[in-house]
LUMPARO-248039 format. One record per residue: residue number from 1; x, y, z of N, C-alpha, C, CB in turn; residue in one letter. Coordinates in steps of 0.02 Angstrom, whole numbers, plus 50000, padded with zeros to 5 digits. Glycine has a CB too. Example, Ala and Ser with C-alpha at 12.3 -4.5 7.8 and 13.67 -1.06 7.14 Angstrom:
residues 2
+-----+-------+-------+-------+-------+-------+-------+-------+-------+-------+-------+-------+-------+------+
:  nr :   n.X :   n.Y :   n.Z :  ca.X :  ca.Y :  ca.Z :   c.X :   c.Y :   c.Z :  cb.X :  cb.Y :  cb.Z : rest :
+-----+-------+-------+-------+-------+-------+-------+-------+-------+-------+-------+-------+-------+------+
:   1 : 50660 : 49716 : 50390 : 50615 : 49775 : 50390 : 50660 : 49835 : 50390 : 50565 : 49776 : 50452 :    a :
:   2 : 50642 : 49888 : 50354 : 50684 : 49947 : 50357 : 50645 : 50002 : 50394 : 50704 : 49970 : 50286 :    s :
+-----+-------+-------+-------+-------+-------+-------+-------+-------+-------+-------+-------+-------+------+
***
This chain:
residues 118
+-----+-------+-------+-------+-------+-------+-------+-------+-------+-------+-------+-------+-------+------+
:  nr :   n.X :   n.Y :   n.Z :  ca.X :  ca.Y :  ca.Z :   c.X :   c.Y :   c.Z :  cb.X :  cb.Y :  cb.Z : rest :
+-----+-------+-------+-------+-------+-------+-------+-------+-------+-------+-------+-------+-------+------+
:   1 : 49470 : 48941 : 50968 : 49529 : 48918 : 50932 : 49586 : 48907 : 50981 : 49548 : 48968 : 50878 :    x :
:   2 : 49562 : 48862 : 51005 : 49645 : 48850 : 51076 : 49676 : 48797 : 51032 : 49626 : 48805 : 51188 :    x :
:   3 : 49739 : 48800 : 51068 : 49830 : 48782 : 51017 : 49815 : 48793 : 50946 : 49868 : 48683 : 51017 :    x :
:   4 : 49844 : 48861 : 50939 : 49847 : 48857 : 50872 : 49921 : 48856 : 50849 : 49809 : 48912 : 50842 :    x :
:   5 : 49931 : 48836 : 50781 : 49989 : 48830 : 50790 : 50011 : 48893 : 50774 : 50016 : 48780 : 50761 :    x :
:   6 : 50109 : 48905 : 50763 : 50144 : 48952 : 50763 : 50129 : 48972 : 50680 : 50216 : 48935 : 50792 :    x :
:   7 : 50109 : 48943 : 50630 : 50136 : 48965 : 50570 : 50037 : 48998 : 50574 : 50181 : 48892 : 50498 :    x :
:   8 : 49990 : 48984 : 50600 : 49927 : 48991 : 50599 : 49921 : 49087 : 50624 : 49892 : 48925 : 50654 :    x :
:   9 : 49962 : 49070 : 50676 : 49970 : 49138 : 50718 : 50000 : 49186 : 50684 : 50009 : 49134 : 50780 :    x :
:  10 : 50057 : 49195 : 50661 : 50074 : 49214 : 50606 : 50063 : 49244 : 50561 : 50080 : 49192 : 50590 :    x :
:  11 : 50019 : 49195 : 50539 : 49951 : 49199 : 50458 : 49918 : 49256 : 50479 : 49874 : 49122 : 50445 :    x :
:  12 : 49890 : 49257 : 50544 : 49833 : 49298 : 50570 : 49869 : 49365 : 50610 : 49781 : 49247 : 50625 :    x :
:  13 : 49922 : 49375 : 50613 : 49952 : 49433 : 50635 : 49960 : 49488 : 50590 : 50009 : 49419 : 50659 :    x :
:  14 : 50020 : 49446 : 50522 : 50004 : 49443 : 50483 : 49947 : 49508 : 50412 : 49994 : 49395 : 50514 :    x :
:  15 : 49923 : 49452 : 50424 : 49858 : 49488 : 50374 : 49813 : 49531 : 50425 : 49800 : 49420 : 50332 :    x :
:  16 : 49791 : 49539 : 50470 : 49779 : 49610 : 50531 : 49815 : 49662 : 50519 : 49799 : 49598 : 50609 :    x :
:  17 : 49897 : 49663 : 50512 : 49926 : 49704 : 50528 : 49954 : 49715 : 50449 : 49967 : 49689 : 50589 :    x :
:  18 : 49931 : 49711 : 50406 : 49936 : 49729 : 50342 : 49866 : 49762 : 50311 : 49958 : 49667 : 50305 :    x :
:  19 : 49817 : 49737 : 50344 : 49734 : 49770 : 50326 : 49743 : 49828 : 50366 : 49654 : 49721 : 50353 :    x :
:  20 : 49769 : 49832 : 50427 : 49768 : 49897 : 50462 : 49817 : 49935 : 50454 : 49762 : 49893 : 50523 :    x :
:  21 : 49868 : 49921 : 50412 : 49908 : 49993 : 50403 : 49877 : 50003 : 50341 : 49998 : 49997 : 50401 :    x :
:  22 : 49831 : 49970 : 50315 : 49810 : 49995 : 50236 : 49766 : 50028 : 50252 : 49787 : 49947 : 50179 :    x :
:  23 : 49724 : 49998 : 50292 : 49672 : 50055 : 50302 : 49668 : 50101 : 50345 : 49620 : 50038 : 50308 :    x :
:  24 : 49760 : 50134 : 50392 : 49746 : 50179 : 50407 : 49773 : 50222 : 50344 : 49764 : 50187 : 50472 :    x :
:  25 : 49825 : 50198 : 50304 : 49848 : 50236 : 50268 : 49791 : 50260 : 50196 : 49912 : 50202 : 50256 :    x :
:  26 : 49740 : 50216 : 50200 : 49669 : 50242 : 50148 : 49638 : 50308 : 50177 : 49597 : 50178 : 50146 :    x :
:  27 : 49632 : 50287 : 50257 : 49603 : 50342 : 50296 : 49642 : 50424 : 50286 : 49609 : 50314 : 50376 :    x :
:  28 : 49696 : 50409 : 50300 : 49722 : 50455 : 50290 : 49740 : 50488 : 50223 : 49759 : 50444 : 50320 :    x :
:  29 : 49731 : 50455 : 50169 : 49717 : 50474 : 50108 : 49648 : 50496 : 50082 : 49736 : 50427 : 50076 :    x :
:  30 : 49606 : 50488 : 50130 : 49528 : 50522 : 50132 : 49532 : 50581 : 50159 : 49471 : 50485 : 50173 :    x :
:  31 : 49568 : 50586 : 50219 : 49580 : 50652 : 50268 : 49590 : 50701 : 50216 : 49649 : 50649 : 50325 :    x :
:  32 : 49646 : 50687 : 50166 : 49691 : 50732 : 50155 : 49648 : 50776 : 50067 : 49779 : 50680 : 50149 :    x :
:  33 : 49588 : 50731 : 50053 : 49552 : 50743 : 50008 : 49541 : 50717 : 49936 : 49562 : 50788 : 50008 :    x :
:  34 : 49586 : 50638 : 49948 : 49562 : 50600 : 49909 : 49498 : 50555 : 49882 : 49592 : 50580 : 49917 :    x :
:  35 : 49466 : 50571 : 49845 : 49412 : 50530 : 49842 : 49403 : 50468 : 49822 : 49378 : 50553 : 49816 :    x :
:  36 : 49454 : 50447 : 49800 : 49452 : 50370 : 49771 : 49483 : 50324 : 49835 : 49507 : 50361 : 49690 :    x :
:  37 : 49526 : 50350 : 49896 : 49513 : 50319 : 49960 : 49456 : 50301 : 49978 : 49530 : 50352 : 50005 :    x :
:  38 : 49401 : 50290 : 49977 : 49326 : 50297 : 50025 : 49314 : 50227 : 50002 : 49253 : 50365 : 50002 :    x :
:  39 : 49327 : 50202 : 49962 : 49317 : 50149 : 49933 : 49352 : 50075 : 49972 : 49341 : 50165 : 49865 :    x :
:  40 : 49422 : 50126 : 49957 : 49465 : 50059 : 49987 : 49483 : 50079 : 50078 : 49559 : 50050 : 49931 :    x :
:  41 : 49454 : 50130 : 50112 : 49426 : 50116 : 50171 : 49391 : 50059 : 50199 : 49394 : 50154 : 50176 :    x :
:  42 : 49348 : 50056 : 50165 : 49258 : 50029 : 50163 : 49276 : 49939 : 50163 : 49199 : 50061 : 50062 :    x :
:  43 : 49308 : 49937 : 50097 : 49332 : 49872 : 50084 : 49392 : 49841 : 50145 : 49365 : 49878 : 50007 :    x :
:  44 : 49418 : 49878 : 50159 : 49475 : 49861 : 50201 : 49453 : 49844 : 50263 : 49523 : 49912 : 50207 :    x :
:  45 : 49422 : 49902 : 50293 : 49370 : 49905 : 50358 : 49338 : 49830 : 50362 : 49301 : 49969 : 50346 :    x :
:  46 : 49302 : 49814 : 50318 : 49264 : 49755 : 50323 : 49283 : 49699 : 50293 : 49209 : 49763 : 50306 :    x :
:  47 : 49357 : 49687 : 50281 : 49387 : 49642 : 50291 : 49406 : 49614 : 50340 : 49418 : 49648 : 50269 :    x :
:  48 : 49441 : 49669 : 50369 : 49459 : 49681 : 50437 : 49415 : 49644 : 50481 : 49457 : 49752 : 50453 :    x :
:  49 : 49340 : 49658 : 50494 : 49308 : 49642 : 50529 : 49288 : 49565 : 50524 : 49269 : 49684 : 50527 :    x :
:  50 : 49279 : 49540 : 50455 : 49287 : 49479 : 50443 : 49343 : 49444 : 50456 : 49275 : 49472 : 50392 :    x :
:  51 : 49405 : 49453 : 50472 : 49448 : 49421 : 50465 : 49450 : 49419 : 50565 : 49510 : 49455 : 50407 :    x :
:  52 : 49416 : 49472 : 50592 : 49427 : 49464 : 50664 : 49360 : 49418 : 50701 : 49433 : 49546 : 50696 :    x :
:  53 : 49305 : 49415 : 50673 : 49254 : 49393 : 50670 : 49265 : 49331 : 50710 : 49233 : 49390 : 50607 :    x :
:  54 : 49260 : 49269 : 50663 : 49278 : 49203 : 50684 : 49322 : 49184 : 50753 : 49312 : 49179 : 50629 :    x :
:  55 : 49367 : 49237 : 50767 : 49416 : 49218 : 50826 : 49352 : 49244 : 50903 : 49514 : 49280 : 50816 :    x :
:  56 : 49321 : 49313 : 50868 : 49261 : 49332 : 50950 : 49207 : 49285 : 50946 : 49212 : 49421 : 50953 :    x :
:  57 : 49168 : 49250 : 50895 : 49114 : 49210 : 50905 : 49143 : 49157 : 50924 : 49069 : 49202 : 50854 :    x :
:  58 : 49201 : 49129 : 50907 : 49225 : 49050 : 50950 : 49229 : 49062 : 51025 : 49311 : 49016 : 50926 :    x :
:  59 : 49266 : 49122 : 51060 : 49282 : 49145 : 51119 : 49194 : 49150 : 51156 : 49331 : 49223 : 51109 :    x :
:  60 : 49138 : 49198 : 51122 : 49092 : 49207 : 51147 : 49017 : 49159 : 51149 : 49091 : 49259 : 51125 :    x :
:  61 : 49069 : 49125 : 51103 : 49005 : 49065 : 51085 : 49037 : 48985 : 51095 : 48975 : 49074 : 50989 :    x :
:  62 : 49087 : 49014 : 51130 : 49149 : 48939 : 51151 : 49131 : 48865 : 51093 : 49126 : 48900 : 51262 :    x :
:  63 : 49143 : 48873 : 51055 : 49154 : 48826 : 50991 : 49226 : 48830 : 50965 : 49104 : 48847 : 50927 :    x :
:  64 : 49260 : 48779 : 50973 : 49317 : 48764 : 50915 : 49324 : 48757 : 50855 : 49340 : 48726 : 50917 :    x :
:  65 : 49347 : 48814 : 50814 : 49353 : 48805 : 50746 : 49418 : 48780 : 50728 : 49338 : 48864 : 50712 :    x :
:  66 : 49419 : 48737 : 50697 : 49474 : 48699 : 50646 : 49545 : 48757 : 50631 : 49426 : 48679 : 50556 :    x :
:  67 : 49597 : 48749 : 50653 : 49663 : 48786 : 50622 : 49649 : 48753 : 50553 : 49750 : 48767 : 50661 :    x :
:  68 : 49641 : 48725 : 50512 : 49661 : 48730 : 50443 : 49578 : 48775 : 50404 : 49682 : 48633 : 50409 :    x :
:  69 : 49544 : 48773 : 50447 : 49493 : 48825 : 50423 : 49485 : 48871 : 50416 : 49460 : 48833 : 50435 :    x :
:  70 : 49514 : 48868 : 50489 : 49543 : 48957 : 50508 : 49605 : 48988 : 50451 : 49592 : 48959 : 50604 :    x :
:  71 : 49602 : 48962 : 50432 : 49682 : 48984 : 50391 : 49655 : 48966 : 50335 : 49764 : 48942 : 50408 :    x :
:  72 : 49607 : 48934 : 50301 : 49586 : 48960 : 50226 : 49534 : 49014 : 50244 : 49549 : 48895 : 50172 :    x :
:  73 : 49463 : 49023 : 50272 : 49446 : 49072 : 50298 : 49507 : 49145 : 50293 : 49430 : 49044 : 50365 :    x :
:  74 : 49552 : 49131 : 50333 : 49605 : 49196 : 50304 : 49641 : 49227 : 50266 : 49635 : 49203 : 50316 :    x :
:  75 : 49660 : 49156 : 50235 : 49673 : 49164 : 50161 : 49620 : 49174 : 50087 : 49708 : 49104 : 50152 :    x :
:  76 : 49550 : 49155 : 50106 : 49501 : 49176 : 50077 : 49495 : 49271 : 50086 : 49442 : 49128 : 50108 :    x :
:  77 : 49484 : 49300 : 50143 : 49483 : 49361 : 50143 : 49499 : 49394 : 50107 : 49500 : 49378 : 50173 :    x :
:  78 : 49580 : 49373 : 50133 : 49649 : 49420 : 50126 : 49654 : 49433 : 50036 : 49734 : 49369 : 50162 :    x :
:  79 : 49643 : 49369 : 50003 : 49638 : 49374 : 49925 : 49608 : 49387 : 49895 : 49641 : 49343 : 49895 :    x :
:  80 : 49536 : 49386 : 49933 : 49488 : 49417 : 49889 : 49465 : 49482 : 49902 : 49433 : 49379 : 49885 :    x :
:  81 : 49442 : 49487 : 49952 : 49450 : 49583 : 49991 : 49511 : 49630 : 50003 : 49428 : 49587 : 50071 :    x :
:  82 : 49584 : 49601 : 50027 : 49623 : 49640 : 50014 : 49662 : 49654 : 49949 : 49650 : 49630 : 50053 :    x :
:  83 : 49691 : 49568 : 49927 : 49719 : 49589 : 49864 : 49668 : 49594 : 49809 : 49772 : 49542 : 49843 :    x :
:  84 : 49640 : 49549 : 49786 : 49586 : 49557 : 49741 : 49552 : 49611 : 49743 : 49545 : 49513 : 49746 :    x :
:  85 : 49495 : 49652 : 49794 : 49456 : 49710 : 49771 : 49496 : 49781 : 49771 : 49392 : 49715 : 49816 :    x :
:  86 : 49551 : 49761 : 49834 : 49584 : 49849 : 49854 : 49634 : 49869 : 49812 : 49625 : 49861 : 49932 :    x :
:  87 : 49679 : 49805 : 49796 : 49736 : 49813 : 49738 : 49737 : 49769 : 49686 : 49802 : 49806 : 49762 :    x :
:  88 : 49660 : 49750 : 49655 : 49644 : 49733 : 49602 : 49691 : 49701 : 49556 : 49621 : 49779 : 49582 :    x :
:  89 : 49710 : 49638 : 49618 : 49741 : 49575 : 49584 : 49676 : 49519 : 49534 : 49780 : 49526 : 49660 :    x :
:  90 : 49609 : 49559 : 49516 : 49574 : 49532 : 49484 : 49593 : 49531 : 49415 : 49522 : 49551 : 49498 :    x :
:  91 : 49651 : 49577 : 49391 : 49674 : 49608 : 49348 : 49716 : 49531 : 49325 : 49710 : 49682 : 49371 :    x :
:  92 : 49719 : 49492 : 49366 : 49787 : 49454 : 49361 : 49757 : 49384 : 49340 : 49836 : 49451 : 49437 :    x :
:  93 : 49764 : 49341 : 49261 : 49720 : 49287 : 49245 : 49727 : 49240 : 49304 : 49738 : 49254 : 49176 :    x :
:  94 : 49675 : 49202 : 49294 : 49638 : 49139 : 49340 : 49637 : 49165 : 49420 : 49690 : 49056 : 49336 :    x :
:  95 : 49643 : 49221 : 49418 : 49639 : 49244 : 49519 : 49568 : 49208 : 49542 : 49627 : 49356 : 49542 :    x :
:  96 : 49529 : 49244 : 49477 : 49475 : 49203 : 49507 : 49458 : 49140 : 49543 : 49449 : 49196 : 49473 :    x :
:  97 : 49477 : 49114 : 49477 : 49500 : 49008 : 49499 : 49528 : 49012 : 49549 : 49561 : 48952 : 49448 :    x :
:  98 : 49592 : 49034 : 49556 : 49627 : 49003 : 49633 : 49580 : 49041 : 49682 : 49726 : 49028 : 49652 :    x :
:  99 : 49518 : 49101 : 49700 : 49497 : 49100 : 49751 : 49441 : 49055 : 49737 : 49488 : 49161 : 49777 :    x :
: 100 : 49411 : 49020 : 49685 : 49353 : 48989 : 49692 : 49371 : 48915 : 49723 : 49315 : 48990 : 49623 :    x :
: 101 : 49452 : 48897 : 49706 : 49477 : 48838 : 49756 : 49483 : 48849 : 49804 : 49526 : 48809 : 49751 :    x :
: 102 : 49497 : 48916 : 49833 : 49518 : 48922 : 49926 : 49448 : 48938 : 49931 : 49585 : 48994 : 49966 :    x :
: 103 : 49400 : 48931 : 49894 : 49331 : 48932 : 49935 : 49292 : 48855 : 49949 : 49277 : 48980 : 49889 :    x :
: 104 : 49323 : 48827 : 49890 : 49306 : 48752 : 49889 : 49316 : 48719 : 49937 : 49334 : 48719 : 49848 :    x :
: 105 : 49394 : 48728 : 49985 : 49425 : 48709 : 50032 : 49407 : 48733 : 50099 : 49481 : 48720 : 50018 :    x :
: 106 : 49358 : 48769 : 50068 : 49308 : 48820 : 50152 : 49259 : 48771 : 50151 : 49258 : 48925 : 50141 :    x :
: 107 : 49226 : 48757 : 50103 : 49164 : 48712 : 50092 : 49175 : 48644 : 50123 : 49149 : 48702 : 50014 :    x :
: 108 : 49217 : 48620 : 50102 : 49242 : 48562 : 50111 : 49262 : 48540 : 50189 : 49295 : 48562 : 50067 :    x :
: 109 : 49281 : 48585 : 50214 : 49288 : 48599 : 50287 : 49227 : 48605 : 50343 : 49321 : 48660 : 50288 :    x :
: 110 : 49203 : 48650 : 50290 : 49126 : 48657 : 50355 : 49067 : 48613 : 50348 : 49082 : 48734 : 50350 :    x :
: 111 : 49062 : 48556 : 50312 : 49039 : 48507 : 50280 : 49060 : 48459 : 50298 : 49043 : 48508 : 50226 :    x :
: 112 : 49110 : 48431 : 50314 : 49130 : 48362 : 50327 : 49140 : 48351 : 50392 : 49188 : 48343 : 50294 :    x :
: 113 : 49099 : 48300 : 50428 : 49065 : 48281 : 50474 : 49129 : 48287 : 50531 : 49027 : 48210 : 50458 :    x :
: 114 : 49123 : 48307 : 50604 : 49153 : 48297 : 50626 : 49230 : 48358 : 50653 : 49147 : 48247 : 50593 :    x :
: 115 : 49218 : 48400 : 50630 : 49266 : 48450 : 50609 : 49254 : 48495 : 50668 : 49255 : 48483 : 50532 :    x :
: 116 : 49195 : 48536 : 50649 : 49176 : 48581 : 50701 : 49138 : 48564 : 50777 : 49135 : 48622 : 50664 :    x :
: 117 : 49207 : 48562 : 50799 : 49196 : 48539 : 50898 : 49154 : 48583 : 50931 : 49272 : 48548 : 50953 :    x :
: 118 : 49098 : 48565 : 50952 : 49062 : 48623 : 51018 : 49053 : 48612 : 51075 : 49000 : 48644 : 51014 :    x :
+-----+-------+-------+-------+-------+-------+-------+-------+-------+-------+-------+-------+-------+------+
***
């Protein structure tokens, strides 16, 4: 992902540094003997890892992924694993719909010819 832009960088600082104070602050709500933390550890954790994912396989597998991919990709995560499962914005009508469009817009991306540079 070389030049990305400033509002991309952002996006991705961002949502890192909001999954990781959540999930140290889950962690530490496990420490302390909560049991309904373990959950939103788990979920957070492997958001986390998804959301860091895509930036080490482009670096280790030198492929350019798309900034506007990269940034529904993040915005896919972030809504459906952080807000959606951890703070159960599923609660909230059509969440669904709007993530089944920011998934559409993933599809649509990794599909149309030409996009993904190697």
């Amino acid at each position: 992902m070389h030049k990305q832009s400033l509002a991309l960088k952002f996006s991705f600082v961002f949502v890192v540094l909001s999954m990781a104070i959540s999930l140290l602050t889950a962690a530490w709500q496990l420490t302390q003997g909560k049991s309904g933390s373990l959950l939103l550890v788990l979920e957070t954790g492997a958001g986390l890892l998804l959301v860091l994912l895509p930036a080490l396989l482009s670096k280790w597998l030198r492929f350019y992924l798309p900034a506007f991919l990269y940034f529904f990709f993040l915005a896919f995560i972030y809504c459906a694993i952080y807000l959606g499962d951890a703070y159960h914005f599923y609660y909230i009508p059509y969440w669904d719909k709007f993530l089944h469009l920011i998934s559409g817009a993933l599809l649509f991306g990794l599909g149309h010819p030409g996009l993904l540079q190697v």
